[in-house]
PDB file of N, CA, C and O in Angstrom:
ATOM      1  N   UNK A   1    -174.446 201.318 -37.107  1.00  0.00           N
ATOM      2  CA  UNK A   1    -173.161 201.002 -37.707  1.00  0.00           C
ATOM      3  C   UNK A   1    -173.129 199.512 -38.031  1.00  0.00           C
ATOM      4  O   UNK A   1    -173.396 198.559 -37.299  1.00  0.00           O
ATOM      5  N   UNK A   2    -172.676 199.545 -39.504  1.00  0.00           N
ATOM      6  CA  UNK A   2    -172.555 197.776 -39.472  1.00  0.00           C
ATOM      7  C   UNK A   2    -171.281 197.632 -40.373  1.00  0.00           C
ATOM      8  O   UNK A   2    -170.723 198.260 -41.273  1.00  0.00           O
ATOM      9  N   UNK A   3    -171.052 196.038 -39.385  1.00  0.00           N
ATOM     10  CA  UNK A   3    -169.624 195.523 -40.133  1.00  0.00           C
ATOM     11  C   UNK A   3    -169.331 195.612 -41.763  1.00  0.00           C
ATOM     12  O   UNK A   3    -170.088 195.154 -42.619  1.00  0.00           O
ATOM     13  N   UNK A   4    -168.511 196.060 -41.929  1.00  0.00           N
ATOM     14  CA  UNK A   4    -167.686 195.979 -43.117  1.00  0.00           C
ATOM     15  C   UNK A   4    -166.212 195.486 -43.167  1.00  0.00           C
ATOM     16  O   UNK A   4    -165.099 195.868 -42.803  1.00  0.00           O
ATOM     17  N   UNK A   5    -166.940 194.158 -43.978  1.00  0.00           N
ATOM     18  CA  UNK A   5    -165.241 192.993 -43.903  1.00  0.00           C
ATOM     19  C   UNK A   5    -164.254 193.040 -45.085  1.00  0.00           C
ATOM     20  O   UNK A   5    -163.257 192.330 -45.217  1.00  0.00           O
ATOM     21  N   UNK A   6    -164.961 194.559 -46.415  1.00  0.00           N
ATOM     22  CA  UNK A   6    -163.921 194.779 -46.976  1.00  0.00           C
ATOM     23  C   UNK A   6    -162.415 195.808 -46.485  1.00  0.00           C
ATOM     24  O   UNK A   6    -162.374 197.024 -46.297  1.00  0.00           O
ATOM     25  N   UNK A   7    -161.684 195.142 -46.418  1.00  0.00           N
ATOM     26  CA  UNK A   7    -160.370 196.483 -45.687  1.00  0.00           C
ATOM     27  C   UNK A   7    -160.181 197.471 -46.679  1.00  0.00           C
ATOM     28  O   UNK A   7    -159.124 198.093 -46.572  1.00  0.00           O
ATOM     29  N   UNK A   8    -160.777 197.721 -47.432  1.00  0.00           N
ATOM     30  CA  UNK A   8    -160.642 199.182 -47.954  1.00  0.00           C
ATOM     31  C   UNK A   8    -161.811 200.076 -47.977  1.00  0.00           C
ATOM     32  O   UNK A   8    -162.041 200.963 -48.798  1.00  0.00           O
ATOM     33  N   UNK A   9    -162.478 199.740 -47.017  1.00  0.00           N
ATOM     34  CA  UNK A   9    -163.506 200.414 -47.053  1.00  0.00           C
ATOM     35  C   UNK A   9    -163.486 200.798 -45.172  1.00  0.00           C
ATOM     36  O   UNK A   9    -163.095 200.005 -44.316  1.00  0.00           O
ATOM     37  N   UNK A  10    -164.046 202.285 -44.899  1.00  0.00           N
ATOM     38  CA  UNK A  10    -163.847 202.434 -43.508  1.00  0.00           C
ATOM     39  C   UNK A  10    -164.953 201.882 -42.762  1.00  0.00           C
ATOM     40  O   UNK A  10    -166.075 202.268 -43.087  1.00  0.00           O
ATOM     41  N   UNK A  11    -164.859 201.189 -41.977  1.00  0.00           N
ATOM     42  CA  UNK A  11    -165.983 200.098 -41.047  1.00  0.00           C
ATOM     43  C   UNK A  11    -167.302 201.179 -40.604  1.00  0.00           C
ATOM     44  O   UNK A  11    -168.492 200.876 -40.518  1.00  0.00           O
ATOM     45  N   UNK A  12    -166.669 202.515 -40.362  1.00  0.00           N
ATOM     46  CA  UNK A  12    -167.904 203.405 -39.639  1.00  0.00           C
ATOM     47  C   UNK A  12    -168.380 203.984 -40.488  1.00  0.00           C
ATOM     48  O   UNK A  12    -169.481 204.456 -40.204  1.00  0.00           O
ATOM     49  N   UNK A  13    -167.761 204.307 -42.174  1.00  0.00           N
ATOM     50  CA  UNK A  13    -169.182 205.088 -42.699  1.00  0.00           C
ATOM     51  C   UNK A  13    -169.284 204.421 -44.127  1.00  0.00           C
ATOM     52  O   UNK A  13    -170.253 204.690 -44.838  1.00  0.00           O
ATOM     53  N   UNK A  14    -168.295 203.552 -44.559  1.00  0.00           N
ATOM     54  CA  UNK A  14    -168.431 202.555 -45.899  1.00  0.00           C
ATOM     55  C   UNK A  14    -167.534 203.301 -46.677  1.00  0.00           C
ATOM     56  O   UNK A  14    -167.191 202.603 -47.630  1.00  0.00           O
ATOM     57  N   UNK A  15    -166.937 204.528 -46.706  1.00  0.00           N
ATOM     58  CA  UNK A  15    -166.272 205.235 -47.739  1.00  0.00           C
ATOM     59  C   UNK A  15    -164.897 204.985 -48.107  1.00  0.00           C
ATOM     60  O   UNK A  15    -164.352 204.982 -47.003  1.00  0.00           O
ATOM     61  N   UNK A  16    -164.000 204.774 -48.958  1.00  0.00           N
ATOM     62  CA  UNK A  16    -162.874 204.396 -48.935  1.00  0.00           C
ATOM     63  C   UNK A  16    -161.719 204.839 -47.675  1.00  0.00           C
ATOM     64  O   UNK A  16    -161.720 205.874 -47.010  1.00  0.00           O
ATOM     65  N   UNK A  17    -161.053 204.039 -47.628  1.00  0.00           N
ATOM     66  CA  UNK A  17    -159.967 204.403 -46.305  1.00  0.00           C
ATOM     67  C   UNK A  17    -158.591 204.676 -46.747  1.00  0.00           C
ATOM     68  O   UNK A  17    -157.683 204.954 -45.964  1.00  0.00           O
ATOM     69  N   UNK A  18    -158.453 204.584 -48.107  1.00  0.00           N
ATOM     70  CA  UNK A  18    -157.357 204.901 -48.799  1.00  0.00           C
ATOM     71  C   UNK A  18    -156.225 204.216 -47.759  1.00  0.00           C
ATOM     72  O   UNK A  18    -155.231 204.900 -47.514  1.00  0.00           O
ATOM     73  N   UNK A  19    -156.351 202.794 -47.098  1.00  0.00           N
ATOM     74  CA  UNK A  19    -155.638 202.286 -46.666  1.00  0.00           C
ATOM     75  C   UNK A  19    -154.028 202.082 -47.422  1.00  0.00           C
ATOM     76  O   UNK A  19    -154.014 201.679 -48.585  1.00  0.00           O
ATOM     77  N   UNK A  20    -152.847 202.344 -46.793  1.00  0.00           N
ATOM     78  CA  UNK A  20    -151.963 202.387 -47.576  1.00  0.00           C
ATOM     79  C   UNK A  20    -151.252 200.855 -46.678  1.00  0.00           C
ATOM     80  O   UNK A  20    -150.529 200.360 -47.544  1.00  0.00           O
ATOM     81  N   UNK A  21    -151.169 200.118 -45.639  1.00  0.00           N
ATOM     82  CA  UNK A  21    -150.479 199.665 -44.643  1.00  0.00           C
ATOM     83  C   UNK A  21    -149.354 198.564 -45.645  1.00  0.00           C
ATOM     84  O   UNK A  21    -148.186 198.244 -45.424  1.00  0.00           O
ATOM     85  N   UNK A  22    -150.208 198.220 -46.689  1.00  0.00           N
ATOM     86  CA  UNK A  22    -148.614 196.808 -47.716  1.00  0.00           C
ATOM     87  C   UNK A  22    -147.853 198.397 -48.035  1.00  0.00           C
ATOM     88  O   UNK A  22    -146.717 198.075 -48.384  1.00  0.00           O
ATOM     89  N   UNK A  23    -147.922 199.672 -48.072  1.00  0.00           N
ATOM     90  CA  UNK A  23    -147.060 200.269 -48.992  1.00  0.00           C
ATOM     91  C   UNK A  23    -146.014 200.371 -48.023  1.00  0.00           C
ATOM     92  O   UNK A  23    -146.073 199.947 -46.869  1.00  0.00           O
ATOM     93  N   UNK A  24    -144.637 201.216 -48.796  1.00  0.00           N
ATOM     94  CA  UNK A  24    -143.163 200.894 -48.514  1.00  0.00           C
ATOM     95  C   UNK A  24    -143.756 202.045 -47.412  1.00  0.00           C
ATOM     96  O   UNK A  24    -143.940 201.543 -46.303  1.00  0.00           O
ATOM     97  N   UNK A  25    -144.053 203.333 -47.489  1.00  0.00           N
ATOM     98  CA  UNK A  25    -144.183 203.944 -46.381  1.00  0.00           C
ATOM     99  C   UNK A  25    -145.289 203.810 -45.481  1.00  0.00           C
ATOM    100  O   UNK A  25    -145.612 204.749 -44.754  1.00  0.00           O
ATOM    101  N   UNK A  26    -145.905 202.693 -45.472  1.00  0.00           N
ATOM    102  CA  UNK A  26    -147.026 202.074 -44.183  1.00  0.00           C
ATOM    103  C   UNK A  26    -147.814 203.119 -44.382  1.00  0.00           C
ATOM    104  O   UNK A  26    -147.405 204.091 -45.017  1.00  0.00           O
ATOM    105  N   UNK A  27    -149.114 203.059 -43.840  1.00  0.00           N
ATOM    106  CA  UNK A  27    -150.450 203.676 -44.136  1.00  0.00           C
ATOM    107  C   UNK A  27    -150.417 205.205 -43.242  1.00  0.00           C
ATOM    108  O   UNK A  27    -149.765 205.428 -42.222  1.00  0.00           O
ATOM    109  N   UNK A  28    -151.275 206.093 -43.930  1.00  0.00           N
ATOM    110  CA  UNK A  28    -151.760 207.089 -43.531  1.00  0.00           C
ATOM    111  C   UNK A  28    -151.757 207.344 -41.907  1.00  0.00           C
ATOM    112  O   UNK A  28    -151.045 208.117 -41.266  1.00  0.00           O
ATOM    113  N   UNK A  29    -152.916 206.330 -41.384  1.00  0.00           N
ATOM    114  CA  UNK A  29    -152.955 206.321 -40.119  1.00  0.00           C
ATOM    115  C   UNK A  29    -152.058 205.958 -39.162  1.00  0.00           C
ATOM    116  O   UNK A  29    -152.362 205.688 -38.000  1.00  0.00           O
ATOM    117  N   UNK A  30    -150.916 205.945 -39.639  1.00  0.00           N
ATOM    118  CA  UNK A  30    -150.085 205.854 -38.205  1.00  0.00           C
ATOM    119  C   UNK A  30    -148.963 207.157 -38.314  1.00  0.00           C
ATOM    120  O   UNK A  30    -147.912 207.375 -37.710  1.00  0.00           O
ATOM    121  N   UNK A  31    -149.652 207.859 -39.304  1.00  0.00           N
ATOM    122  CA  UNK A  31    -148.802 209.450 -38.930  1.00  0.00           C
ATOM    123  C   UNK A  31    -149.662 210.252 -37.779  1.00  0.00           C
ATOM    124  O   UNK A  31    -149.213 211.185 -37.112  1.00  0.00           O
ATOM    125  N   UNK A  32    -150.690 209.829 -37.701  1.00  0.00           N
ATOM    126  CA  UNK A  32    -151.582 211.222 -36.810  1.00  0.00           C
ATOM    127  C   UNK A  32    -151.884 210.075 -35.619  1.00  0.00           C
ATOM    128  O   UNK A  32    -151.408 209.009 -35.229  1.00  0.00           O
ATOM    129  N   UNK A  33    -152.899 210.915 -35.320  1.00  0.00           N
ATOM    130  CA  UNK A  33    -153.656 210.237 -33.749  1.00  0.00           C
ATOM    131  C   UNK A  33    -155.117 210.087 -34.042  1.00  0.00           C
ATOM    132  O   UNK A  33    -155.898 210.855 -34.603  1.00  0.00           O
ATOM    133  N   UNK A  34    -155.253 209.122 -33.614  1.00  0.00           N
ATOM    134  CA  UNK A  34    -157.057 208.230 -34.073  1.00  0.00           C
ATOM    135  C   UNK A  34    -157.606 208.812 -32.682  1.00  0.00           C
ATOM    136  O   UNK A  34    -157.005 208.689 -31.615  1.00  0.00           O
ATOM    137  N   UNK A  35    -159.095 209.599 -32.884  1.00  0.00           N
ATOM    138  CA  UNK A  35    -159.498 210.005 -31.414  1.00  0.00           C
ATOM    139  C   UNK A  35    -160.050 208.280 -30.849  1.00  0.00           C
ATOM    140  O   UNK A  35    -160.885 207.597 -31.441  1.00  0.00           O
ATOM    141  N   UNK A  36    -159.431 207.951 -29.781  1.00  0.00           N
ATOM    142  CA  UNK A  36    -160.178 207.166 -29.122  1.00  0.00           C
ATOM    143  C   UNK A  36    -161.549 206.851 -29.027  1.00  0.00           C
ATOM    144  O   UNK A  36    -161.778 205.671 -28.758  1.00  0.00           O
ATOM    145  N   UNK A  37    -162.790 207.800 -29.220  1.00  0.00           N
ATOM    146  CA  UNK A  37    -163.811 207.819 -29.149  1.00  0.00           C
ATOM    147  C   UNK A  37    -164.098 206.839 -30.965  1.00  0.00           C
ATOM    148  O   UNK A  37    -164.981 206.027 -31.242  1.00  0.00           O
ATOM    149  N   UNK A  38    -163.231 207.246 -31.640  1.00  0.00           N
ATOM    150  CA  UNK A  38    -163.229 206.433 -32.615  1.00  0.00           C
ATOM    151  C   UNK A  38    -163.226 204.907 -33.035  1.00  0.00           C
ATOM    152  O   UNK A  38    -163.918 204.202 -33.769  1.00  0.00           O
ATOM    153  N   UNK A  39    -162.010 204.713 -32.142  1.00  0.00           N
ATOM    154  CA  UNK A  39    -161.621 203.149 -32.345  1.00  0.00           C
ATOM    155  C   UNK A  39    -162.490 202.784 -31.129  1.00  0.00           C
ATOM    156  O   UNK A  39    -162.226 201.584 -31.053  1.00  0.00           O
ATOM    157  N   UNK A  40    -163.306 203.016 -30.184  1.00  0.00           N
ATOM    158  CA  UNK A  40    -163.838 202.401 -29.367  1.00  0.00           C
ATOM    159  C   UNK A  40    -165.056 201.532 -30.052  1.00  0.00           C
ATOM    160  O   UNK A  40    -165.462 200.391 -29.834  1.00  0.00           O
ATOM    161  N   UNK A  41    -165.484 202.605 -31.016  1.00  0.00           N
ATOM    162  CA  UNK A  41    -166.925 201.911 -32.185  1.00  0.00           C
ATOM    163  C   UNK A  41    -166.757 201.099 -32.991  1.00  0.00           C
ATOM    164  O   UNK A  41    -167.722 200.666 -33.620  1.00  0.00           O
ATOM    165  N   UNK A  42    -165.196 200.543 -33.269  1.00  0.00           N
ATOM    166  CA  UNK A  42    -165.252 199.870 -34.456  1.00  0.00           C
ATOM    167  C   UNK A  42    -165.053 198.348 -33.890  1.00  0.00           C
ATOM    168  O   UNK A  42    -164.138 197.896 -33.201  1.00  0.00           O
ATOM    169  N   UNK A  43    -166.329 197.651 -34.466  1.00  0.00           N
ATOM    170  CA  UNK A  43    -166.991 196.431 -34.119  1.00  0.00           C
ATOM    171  C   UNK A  43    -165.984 195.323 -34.098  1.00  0.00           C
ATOM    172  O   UNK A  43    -166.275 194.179 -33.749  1.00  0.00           O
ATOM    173  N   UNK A  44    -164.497 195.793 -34.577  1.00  0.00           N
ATOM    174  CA  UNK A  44    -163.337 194.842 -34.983  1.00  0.00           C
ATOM    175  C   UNK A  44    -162.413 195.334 -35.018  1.00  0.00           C
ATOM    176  O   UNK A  44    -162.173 195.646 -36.185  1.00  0.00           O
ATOM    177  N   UNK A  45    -161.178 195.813 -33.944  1.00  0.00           N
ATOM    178  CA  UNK A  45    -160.402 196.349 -33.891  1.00  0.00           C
ATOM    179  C   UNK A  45    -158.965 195.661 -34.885  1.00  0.00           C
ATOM    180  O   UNK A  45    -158.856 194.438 -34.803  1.00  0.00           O
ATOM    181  N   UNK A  46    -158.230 196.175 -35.509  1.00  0.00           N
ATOM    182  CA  UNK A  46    -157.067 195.906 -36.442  1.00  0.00           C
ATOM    183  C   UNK A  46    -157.951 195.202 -37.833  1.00  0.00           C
ATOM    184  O   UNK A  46    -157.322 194.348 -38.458  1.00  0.00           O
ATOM    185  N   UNK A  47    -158.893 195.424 -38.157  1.00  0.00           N
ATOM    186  CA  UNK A  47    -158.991 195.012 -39.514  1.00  0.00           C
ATOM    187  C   UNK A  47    -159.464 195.791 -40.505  1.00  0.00           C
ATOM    188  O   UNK A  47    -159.701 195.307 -41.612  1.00  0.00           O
ATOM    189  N   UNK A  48    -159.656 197.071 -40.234  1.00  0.00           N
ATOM    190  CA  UNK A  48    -159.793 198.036 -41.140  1.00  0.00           C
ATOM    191  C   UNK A  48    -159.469 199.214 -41.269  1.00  0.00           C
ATOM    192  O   UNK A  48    -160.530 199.798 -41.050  1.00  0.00           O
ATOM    193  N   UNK A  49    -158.740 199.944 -41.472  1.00  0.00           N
ATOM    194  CA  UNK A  49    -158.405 201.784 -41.152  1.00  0.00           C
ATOM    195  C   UNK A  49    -159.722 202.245 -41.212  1.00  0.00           C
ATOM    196  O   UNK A  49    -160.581 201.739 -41.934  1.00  0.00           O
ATOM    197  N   UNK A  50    -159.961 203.561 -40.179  1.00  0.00           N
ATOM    198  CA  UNK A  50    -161.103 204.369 -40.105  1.00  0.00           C
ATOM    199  C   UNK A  50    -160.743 205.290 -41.568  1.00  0.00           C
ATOM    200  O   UNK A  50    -159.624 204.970 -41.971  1.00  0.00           O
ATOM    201  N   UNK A  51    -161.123 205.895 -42.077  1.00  0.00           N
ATOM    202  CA  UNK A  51    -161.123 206.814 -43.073  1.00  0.00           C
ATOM    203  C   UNK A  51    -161.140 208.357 -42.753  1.00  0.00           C
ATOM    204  O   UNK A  51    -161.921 209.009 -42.061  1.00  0.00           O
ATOM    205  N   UNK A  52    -160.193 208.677 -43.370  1.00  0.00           N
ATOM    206  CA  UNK A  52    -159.404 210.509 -43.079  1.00  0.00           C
ATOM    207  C   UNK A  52    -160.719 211.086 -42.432  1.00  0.00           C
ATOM    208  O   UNK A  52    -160.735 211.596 -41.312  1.00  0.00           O
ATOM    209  N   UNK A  53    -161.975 210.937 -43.366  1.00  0.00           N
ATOM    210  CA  UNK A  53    -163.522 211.654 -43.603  1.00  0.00           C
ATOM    211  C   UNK A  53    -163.811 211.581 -41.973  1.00  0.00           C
ATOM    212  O   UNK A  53    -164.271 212.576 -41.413  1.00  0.00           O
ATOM    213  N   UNK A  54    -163.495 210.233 -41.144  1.00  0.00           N
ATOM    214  CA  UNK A  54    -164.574 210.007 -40.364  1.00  0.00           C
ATOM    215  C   UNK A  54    -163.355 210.708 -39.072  1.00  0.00           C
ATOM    216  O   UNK A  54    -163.882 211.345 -38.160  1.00  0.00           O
ATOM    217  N   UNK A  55    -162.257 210.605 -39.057  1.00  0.00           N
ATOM    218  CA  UNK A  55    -161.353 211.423 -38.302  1.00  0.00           C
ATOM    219  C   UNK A  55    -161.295 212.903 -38.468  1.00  0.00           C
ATOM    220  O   UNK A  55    -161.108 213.694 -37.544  1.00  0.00           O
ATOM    221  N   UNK A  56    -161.403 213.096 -39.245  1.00  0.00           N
ATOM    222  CA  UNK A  56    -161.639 214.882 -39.320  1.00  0.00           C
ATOM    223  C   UNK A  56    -162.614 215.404 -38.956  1.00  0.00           C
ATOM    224  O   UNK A  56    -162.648 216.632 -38.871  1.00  0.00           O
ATOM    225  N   UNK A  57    -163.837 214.524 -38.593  1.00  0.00           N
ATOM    226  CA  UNK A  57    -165.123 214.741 -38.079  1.00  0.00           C
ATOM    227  C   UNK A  57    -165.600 214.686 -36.712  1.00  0.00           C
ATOM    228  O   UNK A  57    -166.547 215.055 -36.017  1.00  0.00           O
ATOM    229  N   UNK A  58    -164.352 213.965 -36.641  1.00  0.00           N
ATOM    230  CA  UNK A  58    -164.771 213.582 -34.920  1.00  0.00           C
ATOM    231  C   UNK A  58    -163.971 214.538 -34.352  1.00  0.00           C
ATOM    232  O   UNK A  58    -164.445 215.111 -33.371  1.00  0.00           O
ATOM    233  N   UNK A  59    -162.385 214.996 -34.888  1.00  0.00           N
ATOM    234  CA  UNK A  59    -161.894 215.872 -34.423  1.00  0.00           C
ATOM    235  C   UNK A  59    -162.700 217.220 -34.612  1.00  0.00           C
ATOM    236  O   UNK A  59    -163.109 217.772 -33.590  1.00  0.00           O
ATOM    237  N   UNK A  60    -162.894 217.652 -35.544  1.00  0.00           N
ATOM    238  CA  UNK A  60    -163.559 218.855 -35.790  1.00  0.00           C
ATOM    239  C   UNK A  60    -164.704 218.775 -34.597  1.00  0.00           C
ATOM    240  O   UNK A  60    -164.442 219.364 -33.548  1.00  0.00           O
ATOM    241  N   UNK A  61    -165.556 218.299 -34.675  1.00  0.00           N
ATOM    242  CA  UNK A  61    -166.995 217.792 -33.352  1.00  0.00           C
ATOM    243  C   UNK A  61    -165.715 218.501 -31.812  1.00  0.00           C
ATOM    244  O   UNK A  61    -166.169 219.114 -30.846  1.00  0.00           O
ATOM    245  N   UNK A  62    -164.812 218.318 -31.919  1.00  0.00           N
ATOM    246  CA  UNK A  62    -164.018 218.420 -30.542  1.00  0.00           C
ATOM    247  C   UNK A  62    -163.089 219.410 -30.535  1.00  0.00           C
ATOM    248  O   UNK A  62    -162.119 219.349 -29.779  1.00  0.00           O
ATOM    249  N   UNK A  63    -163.346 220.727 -31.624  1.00  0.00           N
ATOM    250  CA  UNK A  63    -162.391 221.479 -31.786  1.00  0.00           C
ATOM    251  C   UNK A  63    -161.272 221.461 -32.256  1.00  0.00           C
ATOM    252  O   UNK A  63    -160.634 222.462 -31.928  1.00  0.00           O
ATOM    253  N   UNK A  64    -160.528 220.504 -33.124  1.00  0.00           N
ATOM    254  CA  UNK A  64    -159.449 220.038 -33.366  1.00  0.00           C
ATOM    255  C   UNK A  64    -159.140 219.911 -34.388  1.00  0.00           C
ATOM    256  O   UNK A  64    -160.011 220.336 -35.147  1.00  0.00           O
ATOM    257  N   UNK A  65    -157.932 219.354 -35.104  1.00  0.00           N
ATOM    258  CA  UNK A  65    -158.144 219.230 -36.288  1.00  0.00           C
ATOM    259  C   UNK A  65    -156.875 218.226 -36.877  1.00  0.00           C
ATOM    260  O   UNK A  65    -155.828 218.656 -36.393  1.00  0.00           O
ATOM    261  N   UNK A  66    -156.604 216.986 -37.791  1.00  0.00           N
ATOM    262  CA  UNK A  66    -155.245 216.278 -38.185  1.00  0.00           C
ATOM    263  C   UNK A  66    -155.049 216.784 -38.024  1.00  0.00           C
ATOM    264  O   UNK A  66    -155.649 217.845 -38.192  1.00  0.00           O
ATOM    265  N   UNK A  67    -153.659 216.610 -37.350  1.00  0.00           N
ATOM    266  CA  UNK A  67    -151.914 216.809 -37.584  1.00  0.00           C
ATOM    267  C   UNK A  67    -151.096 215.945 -37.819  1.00  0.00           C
ATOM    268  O   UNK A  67    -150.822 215.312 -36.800  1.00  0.00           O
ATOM    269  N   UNK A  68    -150.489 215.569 -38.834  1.00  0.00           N
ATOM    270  CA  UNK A  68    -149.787 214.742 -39.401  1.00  0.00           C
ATOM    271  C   UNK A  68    -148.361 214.775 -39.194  1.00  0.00           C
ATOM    272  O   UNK A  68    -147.768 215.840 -39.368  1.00  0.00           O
ATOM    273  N   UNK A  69    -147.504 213.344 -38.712  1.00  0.00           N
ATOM    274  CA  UNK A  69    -146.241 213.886 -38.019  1.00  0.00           C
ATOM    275  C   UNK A  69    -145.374 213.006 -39.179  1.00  0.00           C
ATOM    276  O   UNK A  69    -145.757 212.015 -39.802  1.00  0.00           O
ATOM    277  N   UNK A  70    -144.044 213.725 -39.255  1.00  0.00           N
ATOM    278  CA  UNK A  70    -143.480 213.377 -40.103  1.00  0.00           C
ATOM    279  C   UNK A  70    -142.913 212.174 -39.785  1.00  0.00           C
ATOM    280  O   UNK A  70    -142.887 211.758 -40.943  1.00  0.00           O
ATOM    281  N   UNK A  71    -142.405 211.215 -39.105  1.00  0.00           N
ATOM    282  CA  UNK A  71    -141.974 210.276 -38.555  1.00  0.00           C
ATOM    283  C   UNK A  71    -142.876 209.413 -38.314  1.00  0.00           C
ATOM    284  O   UNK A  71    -142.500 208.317 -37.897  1.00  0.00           O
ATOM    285  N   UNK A  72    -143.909 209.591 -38.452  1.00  0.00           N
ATOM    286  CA  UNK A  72    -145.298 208.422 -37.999  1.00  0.00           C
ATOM    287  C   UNK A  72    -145.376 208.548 -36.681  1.00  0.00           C
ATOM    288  O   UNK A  72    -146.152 207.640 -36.387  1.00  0.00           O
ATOM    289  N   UNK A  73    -145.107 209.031 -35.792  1.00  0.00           N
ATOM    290  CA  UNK A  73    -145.871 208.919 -34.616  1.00  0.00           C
ATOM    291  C   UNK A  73    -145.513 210.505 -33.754  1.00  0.00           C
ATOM    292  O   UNK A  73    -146.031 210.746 -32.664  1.00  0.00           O
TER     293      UNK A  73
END
């Protein structure tokens, strides 16, 4: 895994992160739950969103799958 210091790009696999966080309804990722095993790898915590791709993967790997909450958390 290597750093990636563009923020629109996801740090763990390079693919877009469709980061939304300047928009009026704040980014993607703070409707669901990031598996921990996730954010533990990323070489720089708060400077890049992981990407939907690499969360659906890790959940899926664990039986699981997004759930997206209407309220953000």
């Amino acid at each position: 895994m290597c750093q990636i210091s563009t923020e629109n790009k996801c740090p763990l696999c390079g693919n877009s992160n469709h980061c939304g966080v300047n928009d009026i309804g704040g980014c993607w990722c703070g409707k669901i739950e990031i598996p921990m095993e996730l954010i533990e790898q990323l070489p720089e915590q708060g400077k890049a969103c992981i990407c939907l791709g690499c969360v659906k993967a890790s959940l899926a790997a664990r039986g699981g799958q997004v759930s997206f909450c209407a309220d953000g958390g």
